[in-house]
C-alpha positions in Angstrom: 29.8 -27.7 28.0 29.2 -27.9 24.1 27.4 -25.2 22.2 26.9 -26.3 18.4 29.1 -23.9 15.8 27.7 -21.2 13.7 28.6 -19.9 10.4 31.9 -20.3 10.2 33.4 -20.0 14.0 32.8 -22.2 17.2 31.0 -21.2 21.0 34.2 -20.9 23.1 34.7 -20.0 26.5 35.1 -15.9 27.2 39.1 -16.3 27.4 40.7 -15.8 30.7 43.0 -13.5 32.2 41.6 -10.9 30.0 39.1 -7.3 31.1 35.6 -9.0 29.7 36.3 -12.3 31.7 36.7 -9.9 34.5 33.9 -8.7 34.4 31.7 -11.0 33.4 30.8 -12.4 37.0 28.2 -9.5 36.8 26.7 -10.2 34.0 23.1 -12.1 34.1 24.3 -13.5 31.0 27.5 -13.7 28.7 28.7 -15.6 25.7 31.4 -16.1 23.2 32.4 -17.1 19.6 35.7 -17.7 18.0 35.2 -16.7 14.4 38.4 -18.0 11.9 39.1 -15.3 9.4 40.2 -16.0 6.0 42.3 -12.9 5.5 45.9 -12.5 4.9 45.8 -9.2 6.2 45.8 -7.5 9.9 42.5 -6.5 10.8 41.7 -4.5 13.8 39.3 -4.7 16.7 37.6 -1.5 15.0 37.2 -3.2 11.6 35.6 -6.1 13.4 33.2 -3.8 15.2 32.1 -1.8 12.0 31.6 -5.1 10.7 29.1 -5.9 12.9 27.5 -3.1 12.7 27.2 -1.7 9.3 26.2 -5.1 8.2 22.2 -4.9 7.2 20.3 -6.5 10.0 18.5 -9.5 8.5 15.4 -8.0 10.2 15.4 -5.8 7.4 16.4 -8.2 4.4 12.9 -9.5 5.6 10.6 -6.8 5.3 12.1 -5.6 2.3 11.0 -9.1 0.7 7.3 -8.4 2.1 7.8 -4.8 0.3 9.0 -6.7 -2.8 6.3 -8.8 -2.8 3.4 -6.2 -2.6 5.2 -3.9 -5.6 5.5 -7.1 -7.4 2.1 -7.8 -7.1 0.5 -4.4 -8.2 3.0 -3.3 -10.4 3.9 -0.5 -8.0 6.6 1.7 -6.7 7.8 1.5 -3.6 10.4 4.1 -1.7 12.0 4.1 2.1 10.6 6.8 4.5 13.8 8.2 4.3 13.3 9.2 0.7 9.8 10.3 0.8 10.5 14.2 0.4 11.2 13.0 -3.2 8.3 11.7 -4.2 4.8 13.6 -4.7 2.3 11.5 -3.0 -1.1 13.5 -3.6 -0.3 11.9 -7.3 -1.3 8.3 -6.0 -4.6 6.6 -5.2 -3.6 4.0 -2.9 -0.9 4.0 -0.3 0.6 0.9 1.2 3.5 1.5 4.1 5.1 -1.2 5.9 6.6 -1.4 8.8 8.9 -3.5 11.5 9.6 -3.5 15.0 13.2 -2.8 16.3 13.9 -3.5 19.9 10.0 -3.2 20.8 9.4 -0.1 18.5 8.3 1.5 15.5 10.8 4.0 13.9 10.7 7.2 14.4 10.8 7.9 10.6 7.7 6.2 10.7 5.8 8.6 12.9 7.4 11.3 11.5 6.7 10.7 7.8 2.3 10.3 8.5 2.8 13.3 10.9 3.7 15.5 8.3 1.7 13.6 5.3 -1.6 12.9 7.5 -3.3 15.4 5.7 -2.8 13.7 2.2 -3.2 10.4 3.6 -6.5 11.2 5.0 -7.6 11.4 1.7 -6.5 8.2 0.1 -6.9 4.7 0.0 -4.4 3.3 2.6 -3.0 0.0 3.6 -0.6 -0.8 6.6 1.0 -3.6 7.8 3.5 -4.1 10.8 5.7 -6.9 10.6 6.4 -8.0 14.3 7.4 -11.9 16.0 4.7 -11.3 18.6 2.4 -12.3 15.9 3.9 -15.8 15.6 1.5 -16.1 19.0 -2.6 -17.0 18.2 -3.7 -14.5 20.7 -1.7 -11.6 18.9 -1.5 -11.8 15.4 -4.5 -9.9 14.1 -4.4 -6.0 13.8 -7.4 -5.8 16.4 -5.3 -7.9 19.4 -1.8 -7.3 18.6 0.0 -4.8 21.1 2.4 -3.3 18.4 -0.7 -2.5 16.1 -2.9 -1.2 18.9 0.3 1.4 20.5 0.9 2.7 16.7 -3.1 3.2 16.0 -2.7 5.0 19.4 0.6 7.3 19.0 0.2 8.1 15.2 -3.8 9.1 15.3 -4.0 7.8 12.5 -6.6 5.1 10.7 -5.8 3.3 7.5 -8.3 2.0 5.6 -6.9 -1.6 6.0 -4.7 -2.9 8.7 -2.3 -6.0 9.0 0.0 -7.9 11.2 2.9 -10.0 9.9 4.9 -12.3 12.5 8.4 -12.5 10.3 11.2 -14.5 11.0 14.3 -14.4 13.4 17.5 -15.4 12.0 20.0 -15.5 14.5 22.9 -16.8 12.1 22.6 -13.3 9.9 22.0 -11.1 12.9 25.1 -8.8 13.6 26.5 -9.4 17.3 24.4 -7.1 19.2 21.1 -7.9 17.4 21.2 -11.6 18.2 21.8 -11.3 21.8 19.7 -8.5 22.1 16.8 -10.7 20.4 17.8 -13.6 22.2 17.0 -11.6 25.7 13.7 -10.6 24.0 12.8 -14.0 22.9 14.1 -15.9 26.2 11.5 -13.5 28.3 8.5 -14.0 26.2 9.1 -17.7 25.5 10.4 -17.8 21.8 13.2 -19.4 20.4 16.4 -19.1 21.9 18.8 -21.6 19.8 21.4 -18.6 18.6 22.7 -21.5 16.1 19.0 -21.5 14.3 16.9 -19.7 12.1 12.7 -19.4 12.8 10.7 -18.8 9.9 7.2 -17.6 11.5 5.6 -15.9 8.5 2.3 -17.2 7.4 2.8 -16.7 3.3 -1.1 -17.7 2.9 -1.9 -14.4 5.4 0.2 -12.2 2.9 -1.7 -13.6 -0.3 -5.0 -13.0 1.1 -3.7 -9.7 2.2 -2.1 -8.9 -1.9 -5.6 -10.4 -2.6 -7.7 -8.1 -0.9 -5.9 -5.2 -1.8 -6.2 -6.4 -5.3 -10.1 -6.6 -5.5 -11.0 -4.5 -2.6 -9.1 -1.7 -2.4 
């Protein structure tokens, strides 16, 4: 059985004679890499594991470029969720907040943050987008049919004045360990792209310069 390489390691068999092999006759599914390091230096099973999971998710690297391009566009600034407390958003006019699904959710900063601001965004102009790979299918990727829009409209009571849906890419290469196998479940159960080896780049650009039009000259 041959399994093409990625980055810089190989698709190996899970080794034998060791607790993971053991175990792995339960498993529905299981897989393994060899990964060469170039480091002269001892590094420990716990290194390895912070590695892969203190690395930024590439999920992320991708809707901050969709944020980067909207600021870019307007000229405007642009802050995490996270950091919001900071800023004094009764003195802005327009509002844009984006958003991506992790593991079939929104964040729960994201919730919280128009919970306790749905007062003073009630009374601007405001744009949302959701950046989910659901949308890479026809039947799903406006704001009125996709199923991430329609459970956030639902949970957050709350209406913005303009509403997108973004289908993104998966990148297995950059994902950390758990993330790829955790997407590759998700994307082997509702027929996407499984090829761990392989990057899929589903964003339509055209759909986000109509979008930066819009907002431009109609918002």
């Amino acid at each position: 059985m041959v399994a093409p390489p990625i980055n810089n390691g190989k698709w190996v068999l899970i080794p034998k004679n060791t607790l993971i092999e053991q175990k792995s006759a339960r498993f529905h599914y299981s897989d393994a890499y060899q990964i060469r390091f170039s480091s002269n230096q001892e590094i420990t099973a716990i290194e390895v594991m912070r590695s892969f999971f203190l690395t930024t998710p590439a999920w992320v690297v991708s809707l901050m470029k969709l944020r980067n391009f909207f600021a870019k566009a307007f000229g405007l600034k642009s802050v995490s969720v996270k950091d919001v407390k900071k800023i004094d958003l009764s003195s802005f006019e327009k509002i844009i907040i984006g958003a991506s699904i992790r593991y079939g959710k929104h964040s729960k900063e994201l919730y919280k943050f128009i919970n306790l601001n749905k007062n003073i965004l009630n009374q601007k102009q405001c744009a949302f987008f959701s950046v989910n790979v659901v949308a890479r299918k026809p039947e799903k990727n406006t704001a009125e049919t996709n199923p991430y829009i329609n459970k956030f409209l639902k949970i957050s009571k709350w209406k913005p004045n303009k509403i997108r849906v973004f289908a993104g890419k998966v990148d297995y290469p950059n994902y950390n360990f758990l993330d790829k196998y955790i997407i590759k479940f998700i994307m082997f159960i509702t027929n996407g792209p499984t090829d761990t080896s392989q990057s899929y780049e589903f964003t339509d650009w055209s759909k986000i310069d109509d979008f930066s039009e819009e907002l431009k000259n109609n918002f």
